[in-house]
MDTraj code that builds the backbone (N, CA, C; nanometers):
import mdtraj as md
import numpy as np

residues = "UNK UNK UNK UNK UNK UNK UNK UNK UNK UNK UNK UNK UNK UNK UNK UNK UNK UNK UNK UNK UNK UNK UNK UNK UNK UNK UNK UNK UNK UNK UNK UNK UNK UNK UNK UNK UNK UNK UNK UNK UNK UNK UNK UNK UNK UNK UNK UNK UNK UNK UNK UNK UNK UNK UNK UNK UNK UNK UNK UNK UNK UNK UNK UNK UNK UNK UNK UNK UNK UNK UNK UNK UNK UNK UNK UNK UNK UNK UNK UNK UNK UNK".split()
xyz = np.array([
    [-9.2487, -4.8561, -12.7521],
    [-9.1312, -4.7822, -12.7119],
    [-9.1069, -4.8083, -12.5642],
    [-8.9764, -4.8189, -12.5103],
    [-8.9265, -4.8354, -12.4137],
    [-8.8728, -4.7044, -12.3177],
    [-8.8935, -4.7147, -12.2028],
    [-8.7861, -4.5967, -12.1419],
    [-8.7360, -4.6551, -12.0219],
    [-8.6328, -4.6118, -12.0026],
    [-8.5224, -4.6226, -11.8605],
    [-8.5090, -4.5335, -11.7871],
    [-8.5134, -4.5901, -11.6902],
    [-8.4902, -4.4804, -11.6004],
    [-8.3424, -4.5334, -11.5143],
    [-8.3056, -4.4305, -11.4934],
    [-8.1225, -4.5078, -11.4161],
    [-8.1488, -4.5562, -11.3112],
    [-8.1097, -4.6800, -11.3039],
    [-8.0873, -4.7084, -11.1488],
    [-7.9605, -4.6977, -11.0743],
    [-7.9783, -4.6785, -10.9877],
    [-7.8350, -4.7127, -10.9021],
    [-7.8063, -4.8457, -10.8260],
    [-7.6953, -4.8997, -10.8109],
    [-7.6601, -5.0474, -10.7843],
    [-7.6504, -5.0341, -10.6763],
    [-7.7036, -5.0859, -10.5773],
    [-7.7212, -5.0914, -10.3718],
    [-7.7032, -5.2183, -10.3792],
    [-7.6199, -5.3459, -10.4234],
    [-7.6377, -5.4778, -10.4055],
    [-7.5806, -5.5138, -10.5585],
    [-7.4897, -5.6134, -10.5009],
    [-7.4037, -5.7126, -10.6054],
    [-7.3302, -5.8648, -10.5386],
    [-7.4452, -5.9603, -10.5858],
    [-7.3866, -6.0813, -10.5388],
    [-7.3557, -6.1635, -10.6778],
    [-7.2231, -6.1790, -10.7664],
    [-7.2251, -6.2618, -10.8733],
    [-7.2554, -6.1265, -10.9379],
    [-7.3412, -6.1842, -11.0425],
    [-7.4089, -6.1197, -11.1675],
    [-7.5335, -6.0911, -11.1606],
    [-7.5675, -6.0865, -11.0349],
    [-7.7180, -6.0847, -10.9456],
    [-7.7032, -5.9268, -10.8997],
    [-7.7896, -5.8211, -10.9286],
    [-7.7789, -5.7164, -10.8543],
    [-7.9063, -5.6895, -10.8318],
    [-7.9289, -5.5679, -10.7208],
    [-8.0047, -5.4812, -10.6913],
    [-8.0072, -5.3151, -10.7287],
    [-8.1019, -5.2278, -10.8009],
    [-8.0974, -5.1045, -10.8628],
    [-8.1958, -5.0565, -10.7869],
    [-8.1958, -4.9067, -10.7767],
    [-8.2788, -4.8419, -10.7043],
    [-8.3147, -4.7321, -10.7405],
    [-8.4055, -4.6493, -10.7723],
    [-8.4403, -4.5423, -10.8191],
    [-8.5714, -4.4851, -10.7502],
    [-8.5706, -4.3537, -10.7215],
    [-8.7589, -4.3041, -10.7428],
    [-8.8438, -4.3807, -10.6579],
    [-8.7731, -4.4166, -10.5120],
    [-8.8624, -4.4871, -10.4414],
    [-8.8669, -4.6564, -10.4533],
    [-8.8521, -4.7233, -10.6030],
    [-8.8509, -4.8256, -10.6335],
    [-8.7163, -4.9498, -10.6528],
    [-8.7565, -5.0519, -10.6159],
    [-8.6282, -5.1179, -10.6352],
    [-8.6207, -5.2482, -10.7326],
    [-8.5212, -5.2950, -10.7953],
    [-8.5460, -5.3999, -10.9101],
    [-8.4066, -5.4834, -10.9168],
    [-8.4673, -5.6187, -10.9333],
    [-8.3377, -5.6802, -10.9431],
    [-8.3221, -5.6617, -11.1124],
    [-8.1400, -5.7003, -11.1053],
    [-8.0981, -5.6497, -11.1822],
    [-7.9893, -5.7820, -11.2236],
    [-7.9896, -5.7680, -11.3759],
    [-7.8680, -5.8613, -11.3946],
    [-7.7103, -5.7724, -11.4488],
    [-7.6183, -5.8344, -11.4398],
    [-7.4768, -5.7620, -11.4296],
    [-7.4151, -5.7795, -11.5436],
    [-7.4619, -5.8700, -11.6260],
    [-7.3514, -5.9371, -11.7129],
    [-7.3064, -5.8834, -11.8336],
    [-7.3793, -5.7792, -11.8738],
    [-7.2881, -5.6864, -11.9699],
    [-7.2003, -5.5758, -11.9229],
    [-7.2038, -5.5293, -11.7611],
    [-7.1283, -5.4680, -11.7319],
    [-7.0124, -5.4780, -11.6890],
    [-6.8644, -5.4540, -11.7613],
    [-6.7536, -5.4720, -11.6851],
    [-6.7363, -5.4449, -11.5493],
    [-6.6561, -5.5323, -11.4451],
    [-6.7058, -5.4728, -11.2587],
    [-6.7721, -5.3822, -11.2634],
    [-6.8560, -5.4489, -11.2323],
    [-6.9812, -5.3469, -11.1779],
    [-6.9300, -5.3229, -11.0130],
    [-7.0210, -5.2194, -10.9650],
    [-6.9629, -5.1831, -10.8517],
    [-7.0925, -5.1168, -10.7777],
    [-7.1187, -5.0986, -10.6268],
    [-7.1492, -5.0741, -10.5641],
    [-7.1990, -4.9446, -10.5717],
    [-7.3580, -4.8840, -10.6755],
    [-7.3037, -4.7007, -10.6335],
    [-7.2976, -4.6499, -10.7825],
    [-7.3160, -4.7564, -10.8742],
    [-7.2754, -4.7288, -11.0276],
    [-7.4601, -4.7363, -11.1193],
    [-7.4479, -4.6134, -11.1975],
    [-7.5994, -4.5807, -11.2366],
    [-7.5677, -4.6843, -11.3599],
    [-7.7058, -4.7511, -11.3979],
    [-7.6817, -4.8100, -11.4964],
    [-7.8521, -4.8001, -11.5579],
    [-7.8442, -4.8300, -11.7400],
    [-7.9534, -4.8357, -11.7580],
    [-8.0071, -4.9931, -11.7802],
    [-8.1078, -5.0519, -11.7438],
    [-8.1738, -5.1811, -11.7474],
    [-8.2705, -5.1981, -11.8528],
    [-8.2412, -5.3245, -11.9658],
    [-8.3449, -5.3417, -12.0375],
    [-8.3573, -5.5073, -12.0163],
    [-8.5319, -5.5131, -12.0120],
    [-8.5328, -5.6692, -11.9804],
    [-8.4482, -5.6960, -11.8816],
    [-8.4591, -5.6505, -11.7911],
    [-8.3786, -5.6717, -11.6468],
    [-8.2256, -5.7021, -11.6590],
    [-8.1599, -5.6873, -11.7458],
    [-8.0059, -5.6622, -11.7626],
    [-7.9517, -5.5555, -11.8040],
    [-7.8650, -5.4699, -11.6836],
    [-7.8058, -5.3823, -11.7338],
    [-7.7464, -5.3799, -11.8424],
    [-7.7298, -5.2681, -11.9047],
    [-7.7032, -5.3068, -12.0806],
    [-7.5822, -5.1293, -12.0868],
    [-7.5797, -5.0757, -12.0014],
    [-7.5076, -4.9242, -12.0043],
    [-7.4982, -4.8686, -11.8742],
    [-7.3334, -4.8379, -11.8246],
    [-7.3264, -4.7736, -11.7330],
    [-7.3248, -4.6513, -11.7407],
    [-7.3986, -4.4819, -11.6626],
    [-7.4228, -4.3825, -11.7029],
    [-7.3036, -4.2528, -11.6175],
    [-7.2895, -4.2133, -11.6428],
    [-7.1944, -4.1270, -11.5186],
    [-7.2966, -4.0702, -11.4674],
    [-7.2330, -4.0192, -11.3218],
    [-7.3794, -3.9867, -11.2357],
    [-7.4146, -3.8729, -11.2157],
    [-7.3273, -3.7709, -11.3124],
    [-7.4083, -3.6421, -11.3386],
    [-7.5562, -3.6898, -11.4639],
    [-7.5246, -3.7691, -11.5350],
    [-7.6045, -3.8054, -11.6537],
    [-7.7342, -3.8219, -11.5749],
    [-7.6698, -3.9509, -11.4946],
    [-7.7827, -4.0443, -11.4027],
    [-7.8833, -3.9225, -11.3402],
    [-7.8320, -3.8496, -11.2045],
    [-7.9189, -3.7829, -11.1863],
    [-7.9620, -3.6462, -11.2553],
    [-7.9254, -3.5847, -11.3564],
    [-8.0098, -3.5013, -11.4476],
    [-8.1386, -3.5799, -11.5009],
    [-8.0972, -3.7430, -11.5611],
    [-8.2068, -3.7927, -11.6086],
    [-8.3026, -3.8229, -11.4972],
    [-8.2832, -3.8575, -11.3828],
    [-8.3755, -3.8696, -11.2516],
    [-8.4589, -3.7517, -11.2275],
    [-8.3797, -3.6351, -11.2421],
    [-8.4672, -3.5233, -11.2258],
    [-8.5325, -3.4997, -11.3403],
    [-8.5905, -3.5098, -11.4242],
    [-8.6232, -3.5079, -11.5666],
    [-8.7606, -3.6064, -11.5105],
    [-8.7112, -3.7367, -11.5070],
    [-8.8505, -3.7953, -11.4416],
    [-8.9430, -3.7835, -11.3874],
    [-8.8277, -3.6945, -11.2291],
    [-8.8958, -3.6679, -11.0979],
    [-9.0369, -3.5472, -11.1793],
    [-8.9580, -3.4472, -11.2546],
    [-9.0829, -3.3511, -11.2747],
    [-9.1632, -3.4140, -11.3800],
    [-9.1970, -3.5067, -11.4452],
    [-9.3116, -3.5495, -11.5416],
    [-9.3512, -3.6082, -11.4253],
    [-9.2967, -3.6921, -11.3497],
    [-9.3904, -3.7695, -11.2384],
    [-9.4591, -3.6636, -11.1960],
    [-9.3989, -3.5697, -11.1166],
    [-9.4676, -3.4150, -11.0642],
    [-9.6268, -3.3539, -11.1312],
    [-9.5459, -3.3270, -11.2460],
    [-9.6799, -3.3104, -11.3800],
    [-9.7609, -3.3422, -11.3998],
    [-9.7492, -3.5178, -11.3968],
    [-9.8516, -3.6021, -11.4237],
    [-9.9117, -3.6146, -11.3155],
    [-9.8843, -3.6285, -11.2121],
    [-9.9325, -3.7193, -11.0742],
    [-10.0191, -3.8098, -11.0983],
    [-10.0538, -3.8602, -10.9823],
    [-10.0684, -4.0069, -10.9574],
    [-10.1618, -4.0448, -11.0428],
    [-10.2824, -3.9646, -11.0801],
    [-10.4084, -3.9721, -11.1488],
    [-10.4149, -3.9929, -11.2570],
    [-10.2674, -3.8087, -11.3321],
    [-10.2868, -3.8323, -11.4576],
    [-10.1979, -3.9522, -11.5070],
    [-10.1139, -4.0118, -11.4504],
    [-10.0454, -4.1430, -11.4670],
    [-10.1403, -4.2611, -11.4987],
    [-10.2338, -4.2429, -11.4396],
    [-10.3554, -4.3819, -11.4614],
    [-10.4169, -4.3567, -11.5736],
    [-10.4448, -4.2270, -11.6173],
    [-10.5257, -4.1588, -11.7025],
    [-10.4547, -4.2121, -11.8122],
    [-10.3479, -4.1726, -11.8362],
    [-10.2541, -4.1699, -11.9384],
    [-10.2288, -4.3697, -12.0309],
    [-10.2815, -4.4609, -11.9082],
    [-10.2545, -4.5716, -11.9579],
    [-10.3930, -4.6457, -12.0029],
    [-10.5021, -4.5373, -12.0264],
    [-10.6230, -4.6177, -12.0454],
    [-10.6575, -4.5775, -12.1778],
])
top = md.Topology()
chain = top.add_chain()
for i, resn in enumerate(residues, 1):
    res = top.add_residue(resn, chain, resSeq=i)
    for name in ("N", "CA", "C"):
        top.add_atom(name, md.element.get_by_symbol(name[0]), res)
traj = md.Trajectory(xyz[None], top)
């Protein structure tokens, strides 16, 4: 099973982007999204955006993260993958 987390687009050269979320940053590909734009949450699978989210969506689902990250912390995160 897969999960996404939204990124937001800080960078668009071509079909080449940059997403940002939670501290982390990822390149990103564009090409299923109609203009993409500067600032626009999208979800990434296999490094191509595949769904743009509205950004009440975007950050409810960010905060949703933020507290399992919270929950888990850093430890039980390691814990969790062994």
């Amino acid at each position: 099973m897969c999960l996404a987390i939204p990124l937001r687009l800080t960078a668009i050269n071509g079909r080449d982007a940059v997403g940002e979320a939670m501290g982390m940053s990822r390149a990103v590909r564009v090409d299923f999204i109609p203009e993409p734009k500067v600032g626009d949450y999208v979800i990434v699978h296999a490094g191509f955006a595949i769904e743009r989210l509205p950004e009440r969506q975007a950050l409810d689902d960010l905060e949703a993260w933020e507290e399992v990250s919270d929950a888990l912390g850093k430890d039980g995160a390691e814990q969790s993958h062994s």
